[in-house]
Biopython code that builds the backbone (N, CA, C, O; Angstrom):
import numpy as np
from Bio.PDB.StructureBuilder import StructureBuilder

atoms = [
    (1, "UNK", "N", (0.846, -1.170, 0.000)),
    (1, "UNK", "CA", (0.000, 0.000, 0.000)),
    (1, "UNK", "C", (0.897, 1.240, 0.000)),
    (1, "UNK", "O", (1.818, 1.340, 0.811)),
    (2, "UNK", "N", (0.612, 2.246, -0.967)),
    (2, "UNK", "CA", (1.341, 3.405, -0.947)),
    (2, "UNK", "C", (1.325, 4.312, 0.663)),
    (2, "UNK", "O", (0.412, 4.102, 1.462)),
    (3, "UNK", "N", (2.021, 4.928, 0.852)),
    (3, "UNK", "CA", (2.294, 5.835, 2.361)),
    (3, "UNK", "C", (2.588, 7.414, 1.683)),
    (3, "UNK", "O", (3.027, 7.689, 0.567)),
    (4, "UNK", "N", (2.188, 8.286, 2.756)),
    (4, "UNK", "CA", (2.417, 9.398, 2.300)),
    (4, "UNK", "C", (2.817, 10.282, 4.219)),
    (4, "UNK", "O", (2.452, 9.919, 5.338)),
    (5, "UNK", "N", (3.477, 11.198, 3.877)),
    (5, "UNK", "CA", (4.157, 11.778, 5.183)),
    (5, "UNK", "C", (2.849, 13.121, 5.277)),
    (5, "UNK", "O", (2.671, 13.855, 4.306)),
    (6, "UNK", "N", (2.035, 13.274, 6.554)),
    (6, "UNK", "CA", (1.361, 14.324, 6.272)),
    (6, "UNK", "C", (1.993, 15.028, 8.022)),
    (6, "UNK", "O", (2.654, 14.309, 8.771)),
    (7, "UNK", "N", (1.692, 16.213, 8.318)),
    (7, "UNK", "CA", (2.436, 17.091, 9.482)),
    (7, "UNK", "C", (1.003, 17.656, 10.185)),
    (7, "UNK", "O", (0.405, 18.591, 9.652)),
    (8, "UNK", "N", (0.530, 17.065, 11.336)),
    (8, "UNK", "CA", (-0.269, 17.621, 12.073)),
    (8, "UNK", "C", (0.383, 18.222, 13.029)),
    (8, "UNK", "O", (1.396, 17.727, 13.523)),
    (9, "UNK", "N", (-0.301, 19.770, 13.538)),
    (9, "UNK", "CA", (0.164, 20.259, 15.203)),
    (9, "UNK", "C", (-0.352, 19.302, 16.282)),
    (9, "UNK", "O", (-1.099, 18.324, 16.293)),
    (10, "UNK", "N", (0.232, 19.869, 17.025)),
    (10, "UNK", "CA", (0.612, 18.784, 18.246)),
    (10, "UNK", "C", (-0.992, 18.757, 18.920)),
    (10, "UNK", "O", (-1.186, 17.808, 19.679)),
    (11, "UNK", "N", (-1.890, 19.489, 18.763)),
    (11, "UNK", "CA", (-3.126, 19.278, 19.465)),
    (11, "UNK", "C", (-3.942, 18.399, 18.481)),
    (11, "UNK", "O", (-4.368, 17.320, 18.893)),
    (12, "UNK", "N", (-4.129, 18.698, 17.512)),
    (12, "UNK", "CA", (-3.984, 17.683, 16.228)),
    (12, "UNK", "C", (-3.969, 16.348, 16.677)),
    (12, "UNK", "O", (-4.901, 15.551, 16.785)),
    (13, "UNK", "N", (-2.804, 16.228, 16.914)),
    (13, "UNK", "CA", (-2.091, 14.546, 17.193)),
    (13, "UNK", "C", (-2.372, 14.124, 18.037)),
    (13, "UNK", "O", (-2.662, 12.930, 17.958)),
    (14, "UNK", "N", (-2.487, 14.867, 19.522)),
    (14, "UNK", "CA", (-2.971, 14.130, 20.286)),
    (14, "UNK", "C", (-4.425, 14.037, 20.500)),
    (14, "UNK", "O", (-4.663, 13.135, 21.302)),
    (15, "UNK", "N", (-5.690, 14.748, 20.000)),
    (15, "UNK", "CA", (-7.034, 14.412, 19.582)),
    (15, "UNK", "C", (-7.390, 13.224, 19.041)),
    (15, "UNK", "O", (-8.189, 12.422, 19.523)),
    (16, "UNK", "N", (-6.741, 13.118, 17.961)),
    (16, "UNK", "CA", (-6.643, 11.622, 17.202)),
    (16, "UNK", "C", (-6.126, 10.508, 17.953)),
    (16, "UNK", "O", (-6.435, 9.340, 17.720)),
    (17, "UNK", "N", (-5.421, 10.841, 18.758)),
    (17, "UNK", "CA", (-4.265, 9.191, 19.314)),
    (17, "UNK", "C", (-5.543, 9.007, 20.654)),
    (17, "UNK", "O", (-5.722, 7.892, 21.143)),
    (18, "UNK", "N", (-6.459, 10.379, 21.199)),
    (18, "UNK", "CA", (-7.766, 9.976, 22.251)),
    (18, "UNK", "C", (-8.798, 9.225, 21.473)),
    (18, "UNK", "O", (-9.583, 8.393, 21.929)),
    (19, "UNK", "N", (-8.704, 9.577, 20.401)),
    (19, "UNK", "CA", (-9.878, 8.962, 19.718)),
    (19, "UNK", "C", (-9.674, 7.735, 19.092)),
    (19, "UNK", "O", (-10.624, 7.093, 18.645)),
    (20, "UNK", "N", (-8.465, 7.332, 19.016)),
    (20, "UNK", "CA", (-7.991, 6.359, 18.831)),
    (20, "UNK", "C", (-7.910, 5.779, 19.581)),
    (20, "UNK", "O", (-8.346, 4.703, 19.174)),
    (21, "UNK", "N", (-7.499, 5.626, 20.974)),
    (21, "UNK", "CA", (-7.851, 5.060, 21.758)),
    (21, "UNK", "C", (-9.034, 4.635, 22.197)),
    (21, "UNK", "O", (-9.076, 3.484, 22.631)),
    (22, "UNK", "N", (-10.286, 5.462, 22.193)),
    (22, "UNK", "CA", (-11.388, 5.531, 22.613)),
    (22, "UNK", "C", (-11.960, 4.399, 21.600)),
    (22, "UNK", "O", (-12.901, 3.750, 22.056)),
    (23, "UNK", "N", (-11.503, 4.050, 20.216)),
    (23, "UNK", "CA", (-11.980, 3.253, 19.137)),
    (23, "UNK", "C", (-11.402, 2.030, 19.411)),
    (23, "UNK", "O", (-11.886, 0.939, 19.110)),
    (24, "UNK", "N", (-10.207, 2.253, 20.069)),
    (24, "UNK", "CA", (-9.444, 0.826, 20.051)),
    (24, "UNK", "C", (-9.008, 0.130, 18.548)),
    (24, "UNK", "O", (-8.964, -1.042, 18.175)),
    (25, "UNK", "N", (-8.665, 1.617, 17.775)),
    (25, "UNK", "CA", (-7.449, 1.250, 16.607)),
    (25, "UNK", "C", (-6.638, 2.044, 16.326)),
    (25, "UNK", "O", (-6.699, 3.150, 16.864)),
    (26, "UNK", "N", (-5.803, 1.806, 15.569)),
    (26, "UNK", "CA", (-4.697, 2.866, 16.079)),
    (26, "UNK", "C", (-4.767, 4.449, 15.255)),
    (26, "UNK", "O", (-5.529, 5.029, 14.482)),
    (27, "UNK", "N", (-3.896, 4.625, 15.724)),
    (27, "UNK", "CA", (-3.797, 6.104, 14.957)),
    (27, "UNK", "C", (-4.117, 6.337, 13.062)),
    (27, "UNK", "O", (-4.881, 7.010, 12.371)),
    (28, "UNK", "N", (-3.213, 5.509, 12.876)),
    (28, "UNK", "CA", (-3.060, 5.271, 11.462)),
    (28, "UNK", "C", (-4.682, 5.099, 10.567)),
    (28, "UNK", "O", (-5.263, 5.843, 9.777)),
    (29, "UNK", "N", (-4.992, 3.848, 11.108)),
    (29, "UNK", "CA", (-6.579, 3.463, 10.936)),
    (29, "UNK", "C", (-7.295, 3.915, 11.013)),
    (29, "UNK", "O", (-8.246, 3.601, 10.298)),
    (30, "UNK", "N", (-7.442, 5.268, 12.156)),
    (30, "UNK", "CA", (-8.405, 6.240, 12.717)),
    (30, "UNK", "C", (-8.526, 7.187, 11.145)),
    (30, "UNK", "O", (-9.557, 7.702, 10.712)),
    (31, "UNK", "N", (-7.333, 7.212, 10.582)),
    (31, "UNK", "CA", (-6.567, 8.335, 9.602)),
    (31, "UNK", "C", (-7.175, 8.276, 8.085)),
    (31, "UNK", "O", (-7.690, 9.021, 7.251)),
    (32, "UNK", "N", (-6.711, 6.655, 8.294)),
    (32, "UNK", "CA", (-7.470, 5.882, 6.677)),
    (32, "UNK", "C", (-8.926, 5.836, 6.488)),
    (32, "UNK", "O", (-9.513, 5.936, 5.410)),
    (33, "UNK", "N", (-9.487, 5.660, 7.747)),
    (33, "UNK", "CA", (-10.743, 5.211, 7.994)),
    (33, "UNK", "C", (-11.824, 6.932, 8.032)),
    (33, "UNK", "O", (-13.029, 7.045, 7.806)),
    (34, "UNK", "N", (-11.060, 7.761, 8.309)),
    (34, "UNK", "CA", (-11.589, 9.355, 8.127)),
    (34, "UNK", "C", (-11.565, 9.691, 6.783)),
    (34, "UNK", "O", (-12.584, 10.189, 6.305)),
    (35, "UNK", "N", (-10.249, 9.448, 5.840)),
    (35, "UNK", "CA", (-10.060, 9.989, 4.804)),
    (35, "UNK", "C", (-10.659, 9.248, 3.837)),
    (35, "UNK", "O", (-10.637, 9.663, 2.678)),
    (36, "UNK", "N", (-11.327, 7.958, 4.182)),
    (36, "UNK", "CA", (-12.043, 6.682, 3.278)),
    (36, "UNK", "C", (-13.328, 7.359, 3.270)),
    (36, "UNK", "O", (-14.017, 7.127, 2.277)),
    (37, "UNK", "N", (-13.808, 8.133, 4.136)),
    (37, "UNK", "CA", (-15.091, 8.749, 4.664)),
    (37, "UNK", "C", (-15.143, 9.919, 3.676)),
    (37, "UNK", "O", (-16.012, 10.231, 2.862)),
    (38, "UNK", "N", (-14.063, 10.429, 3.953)),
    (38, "UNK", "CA", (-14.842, 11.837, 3.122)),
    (38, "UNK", "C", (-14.481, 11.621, 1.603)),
    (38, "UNK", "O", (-14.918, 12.423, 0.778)),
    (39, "UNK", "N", (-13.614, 10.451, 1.170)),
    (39, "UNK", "CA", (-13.210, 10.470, -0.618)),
    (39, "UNK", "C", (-14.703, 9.662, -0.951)),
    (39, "UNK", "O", (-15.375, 10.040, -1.910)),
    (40, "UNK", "N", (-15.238, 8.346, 0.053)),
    (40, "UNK", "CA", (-16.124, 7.651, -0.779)),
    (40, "UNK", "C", (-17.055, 7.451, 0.005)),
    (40, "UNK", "O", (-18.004, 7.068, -0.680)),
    (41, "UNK", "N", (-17.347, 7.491, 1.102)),
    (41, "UNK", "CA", (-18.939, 7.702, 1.530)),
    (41, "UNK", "C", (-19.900, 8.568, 2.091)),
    (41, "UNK", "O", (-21.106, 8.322, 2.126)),
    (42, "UNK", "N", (-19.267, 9.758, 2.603)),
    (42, "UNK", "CA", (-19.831, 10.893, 2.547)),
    (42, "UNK", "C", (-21.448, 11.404, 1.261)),
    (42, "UNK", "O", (-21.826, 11.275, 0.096)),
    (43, "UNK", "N", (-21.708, 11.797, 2.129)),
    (43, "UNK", "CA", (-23.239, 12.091, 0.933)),
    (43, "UNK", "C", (-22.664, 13.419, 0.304)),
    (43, "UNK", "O", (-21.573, 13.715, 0.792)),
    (44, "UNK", "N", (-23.088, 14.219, -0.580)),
    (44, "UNK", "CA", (-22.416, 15.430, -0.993)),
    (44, "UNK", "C", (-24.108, 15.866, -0.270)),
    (44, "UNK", "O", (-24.957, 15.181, 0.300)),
    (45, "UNK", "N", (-24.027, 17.413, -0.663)),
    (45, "UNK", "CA", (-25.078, 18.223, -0.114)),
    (45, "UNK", "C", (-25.371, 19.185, -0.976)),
    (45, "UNK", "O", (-24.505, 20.034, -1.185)),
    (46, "UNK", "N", (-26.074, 19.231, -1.355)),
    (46, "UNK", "CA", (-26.947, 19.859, -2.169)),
    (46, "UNK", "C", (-26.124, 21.367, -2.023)),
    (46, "UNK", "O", (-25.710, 21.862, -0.975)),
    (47, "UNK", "N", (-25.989, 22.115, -3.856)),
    (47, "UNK", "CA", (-25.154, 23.003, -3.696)),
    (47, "UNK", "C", (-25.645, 24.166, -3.046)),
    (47, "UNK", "O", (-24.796, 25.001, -2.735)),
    (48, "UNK", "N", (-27.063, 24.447, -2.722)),
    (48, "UNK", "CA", (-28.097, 25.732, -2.117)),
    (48, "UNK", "C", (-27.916, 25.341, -0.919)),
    (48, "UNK", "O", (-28.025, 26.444, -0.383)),
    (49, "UNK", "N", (-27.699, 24.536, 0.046)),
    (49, "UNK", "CA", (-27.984, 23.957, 0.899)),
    (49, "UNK", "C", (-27.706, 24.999, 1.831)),
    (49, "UNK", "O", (-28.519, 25.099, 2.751)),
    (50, "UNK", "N", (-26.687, 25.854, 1.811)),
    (50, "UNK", "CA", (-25.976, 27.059, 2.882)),
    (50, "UNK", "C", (-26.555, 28.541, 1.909)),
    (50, "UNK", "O", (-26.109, 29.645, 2.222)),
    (51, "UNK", "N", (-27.381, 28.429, 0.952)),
    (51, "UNK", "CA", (-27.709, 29.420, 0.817)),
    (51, "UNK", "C", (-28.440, 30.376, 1.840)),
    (51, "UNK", "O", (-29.016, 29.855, 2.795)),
    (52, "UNK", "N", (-28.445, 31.418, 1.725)),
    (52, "UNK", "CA", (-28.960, 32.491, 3.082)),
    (52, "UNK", "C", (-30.399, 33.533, 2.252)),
    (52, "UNK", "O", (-31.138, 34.336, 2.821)),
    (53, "UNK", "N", (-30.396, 33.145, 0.817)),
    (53, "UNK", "CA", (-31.230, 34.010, -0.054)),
    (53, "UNK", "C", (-32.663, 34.079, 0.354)),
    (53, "UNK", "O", (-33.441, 34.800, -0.269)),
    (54, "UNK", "N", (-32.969, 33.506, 1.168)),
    (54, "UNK", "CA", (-34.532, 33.117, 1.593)),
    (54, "UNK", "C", (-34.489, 34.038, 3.188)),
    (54, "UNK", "O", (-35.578, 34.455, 3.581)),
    (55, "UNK", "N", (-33.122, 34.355, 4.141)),
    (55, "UNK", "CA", (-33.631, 34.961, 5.105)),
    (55, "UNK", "C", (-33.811, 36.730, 4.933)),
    (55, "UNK", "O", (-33.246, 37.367, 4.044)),
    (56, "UNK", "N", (-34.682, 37.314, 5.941)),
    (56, "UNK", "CA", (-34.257, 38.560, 5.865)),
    (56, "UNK", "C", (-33.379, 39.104, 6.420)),
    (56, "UNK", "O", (-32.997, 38.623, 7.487)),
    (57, "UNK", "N", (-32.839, 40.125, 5.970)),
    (57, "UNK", "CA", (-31.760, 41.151, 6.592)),
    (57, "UNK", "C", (-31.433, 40.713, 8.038)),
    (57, "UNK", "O", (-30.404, 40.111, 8.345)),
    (58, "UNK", "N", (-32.350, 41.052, 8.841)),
    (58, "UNK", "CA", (-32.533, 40.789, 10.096)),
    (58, "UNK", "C", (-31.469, 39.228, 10.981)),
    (58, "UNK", "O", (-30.514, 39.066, 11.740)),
    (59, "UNK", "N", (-32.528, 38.390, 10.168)),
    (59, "UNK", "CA", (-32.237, 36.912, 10.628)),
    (59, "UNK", "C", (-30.802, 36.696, 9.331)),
    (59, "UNK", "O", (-30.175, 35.665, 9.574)),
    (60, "UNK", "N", (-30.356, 37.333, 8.322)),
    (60, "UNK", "CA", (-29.274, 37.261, 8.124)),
    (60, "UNK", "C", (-27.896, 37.656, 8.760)),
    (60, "UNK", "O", (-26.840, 37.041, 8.613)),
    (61, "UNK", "N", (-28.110, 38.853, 9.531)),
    (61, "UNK", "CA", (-27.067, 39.608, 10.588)),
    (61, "UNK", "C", (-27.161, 38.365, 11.793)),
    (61, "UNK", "O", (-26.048, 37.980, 12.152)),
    (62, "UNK", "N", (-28.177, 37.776, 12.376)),
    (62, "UNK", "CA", (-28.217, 36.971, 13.325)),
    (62, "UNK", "C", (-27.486, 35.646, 13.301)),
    (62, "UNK", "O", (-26.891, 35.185, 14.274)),
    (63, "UNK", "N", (-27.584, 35.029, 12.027)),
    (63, "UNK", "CA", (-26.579, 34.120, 11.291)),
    (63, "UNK", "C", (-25.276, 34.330, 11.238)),
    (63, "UNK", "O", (-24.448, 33.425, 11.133)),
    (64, "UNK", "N", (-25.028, 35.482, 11.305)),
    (64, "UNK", "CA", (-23.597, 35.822, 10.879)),
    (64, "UNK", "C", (-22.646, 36.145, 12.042)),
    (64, "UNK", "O", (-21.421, 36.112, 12.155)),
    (65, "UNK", "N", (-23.849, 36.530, 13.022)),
    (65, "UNK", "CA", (-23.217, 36.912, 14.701)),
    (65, "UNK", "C", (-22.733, 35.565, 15.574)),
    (65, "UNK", "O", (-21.760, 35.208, 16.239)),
    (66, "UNK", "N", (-24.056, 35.039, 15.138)),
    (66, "UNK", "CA", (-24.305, 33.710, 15.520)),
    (66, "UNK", "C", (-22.816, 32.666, 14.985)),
    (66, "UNK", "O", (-22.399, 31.852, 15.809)),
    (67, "UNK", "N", (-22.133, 32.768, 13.654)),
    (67, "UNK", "CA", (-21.083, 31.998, 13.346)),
    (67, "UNK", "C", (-19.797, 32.541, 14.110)),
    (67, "UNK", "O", (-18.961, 31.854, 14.697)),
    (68, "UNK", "N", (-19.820, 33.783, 13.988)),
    (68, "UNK", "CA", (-18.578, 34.627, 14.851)),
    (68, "UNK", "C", (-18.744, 34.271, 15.817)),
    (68, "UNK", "O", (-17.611, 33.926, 16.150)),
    (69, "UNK", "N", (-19.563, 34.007, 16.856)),
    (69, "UNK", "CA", (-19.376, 33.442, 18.142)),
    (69, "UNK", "C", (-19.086, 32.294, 18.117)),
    (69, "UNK", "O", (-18.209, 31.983, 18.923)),
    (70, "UNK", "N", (-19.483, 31.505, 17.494)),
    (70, "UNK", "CA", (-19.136, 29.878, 17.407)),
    (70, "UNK", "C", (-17.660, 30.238, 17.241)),
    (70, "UNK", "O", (-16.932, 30.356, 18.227)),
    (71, "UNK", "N", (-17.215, 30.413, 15.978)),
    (71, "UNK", "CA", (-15.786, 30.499, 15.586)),
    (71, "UNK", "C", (-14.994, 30.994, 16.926)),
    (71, "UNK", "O", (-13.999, 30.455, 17.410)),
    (72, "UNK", "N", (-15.538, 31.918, 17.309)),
    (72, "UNK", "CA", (-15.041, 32.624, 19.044)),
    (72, "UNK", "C", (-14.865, 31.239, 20.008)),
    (72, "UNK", "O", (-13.830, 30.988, 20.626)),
    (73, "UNK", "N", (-15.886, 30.528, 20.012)),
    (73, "UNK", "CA", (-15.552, 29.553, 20.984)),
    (73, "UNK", "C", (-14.951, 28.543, 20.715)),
    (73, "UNK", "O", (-14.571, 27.939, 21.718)),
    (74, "UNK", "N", (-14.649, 28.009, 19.599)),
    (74, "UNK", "CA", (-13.693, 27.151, 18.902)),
    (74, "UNK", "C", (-12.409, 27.804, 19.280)),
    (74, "UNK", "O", (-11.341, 27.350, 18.868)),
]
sb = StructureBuilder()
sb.init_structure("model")
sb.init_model(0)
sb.init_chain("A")
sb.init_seg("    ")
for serial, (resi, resn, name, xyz) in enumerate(atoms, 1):
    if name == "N":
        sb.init_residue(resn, " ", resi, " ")
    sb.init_atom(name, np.array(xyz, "f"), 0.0, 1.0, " ", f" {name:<3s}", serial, name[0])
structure = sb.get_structure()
């Protein structure tokens, strides 16, 4: 099987090696088994799907406050 070198930060790495643990496979597998997910079984989503064209002004500013805080708490 081909290998490829990829560089995660260190909070990165150790998220994965908990969740790897928590799965009881290893790191690597956790890796293949994510990236198997999003190349071939993932559903796609409809391209409107995040469209905002249907709210008003209003509830559009609220959306947008609403992501900045998320992003804030991330």
């Amino acid at each position: 099987m081909p290998s490829t070198s990829v560089y995660f930060p260190e909070s990165v790495l150790s998220g994965l090696d908990r969740v790897a643990e928590e799965r009881g496979i290893s790191r690597n597998r956790l890796i293949v088994k994510s990236c198997r997910w999003v190349v071939e079984e993932r559903t796609r989503w409809p391209a409107d799907l995040f469209s905002n064209d249907h709210l008003s002004q209003p509830d559009s500013q609220l959306l947008r406050d609403g992501h900045d805080s998320f992003l804030d708490a991330i």
